[in-house]
N, C-alpha and C positions, 0 to 999 in steps of 0.2 A: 534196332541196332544190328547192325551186321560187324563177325567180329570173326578172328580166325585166330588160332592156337598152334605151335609148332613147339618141337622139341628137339634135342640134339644132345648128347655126351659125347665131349672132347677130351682126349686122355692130357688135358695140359691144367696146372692147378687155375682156381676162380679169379687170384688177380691178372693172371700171365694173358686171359679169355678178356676180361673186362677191357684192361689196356688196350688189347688186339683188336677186338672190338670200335673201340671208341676213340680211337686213331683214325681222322681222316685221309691221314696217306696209305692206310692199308686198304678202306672199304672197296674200294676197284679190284682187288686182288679177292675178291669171294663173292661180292653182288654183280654180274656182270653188265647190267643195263645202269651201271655206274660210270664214268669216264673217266671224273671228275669231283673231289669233295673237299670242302674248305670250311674251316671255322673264324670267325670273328675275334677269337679271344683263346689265350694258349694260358695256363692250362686250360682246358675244360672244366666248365662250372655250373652251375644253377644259370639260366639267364644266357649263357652260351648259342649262339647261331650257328646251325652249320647249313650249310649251301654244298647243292652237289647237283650233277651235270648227264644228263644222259649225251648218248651218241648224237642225238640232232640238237643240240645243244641248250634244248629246254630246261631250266632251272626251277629247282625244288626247295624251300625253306622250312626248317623246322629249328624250334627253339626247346632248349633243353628243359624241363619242368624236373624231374628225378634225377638226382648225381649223387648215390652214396659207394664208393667203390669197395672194395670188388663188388657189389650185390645189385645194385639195380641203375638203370640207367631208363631214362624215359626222354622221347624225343614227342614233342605236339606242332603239327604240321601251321605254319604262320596264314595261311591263304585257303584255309580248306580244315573241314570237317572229319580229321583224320590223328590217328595219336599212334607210337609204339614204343612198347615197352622190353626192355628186356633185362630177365630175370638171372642173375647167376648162383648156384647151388654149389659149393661142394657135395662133389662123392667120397672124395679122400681126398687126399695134400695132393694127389696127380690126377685126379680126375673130375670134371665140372659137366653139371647138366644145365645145359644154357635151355631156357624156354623166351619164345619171341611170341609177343602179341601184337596184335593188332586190330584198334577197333574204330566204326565211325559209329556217332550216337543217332544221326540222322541219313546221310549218306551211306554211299555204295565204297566196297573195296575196289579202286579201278586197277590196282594191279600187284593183286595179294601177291606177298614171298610166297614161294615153294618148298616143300621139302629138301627139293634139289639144292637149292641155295645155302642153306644150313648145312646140309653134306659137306658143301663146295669150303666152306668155313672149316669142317672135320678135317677134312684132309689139307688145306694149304696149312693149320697151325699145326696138324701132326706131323707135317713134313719140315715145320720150322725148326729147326736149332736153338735151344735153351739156352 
């Protein structure tokens, strides 16, 4: 099993992260090899599709398997050996420590998050207006 583990504390409280998070009109605005992301179904729910677009216009399918808000949210890749999770914690009423996994049980990661990208998250929701 290849699997990778990341963390991050956002000074903004666990729903304000979850939301922001799990909005596909924001994910372009923090992952940058995003273009494009779209869901099948508004709200977001158990069984929710989201579809999203790199720069050459290759498309990516995961369906939502975990949706309890604020706390965890789980996406499993529809086409591939591949799943991610991510975990929200309060620290206080204004600060949240988001932790992202990502694991395949067979396959390879072919193109783990970074640190960087999770920073990239710190700073656009710390600069957002509450």
């Amino acid at each position: 099993m290849k699997e990778l583990k990341l963390t991050v504390r956002i000074d903004k409280p666990a729903g304000e992260v979850f939301e922001f998070t799990t909005n596909p009109d924001n994910t372009p605005k923090w992952i940058d090899s995003i273009v494009r992301e779209e869901t099948d179904t508004s709200p977001v729910k158990i069984g929710t599709i989201y579809r999203n677009w790199n720069a050459a216009e290759e498309m990516n399918e995961y369906v939502v398997t975990q949706y309890e808000s604020p706390k965890i949210f789980q996406l499993d890749a529809t086409h591939q050996d591949y799943k991610v999770r991510y975990t929200y914690t309060p620290i206080s009423n204004t600060e949240t420590e988001l932790e992202y996994y990502e694991w395949s049980e067979s396959g390879q990661l072919h193109s783990p998050f970074m640190q960087e990208i999770l920073d990239k998250l710190k700073e656009v929701m710390e600069e957002t207006v509450a």
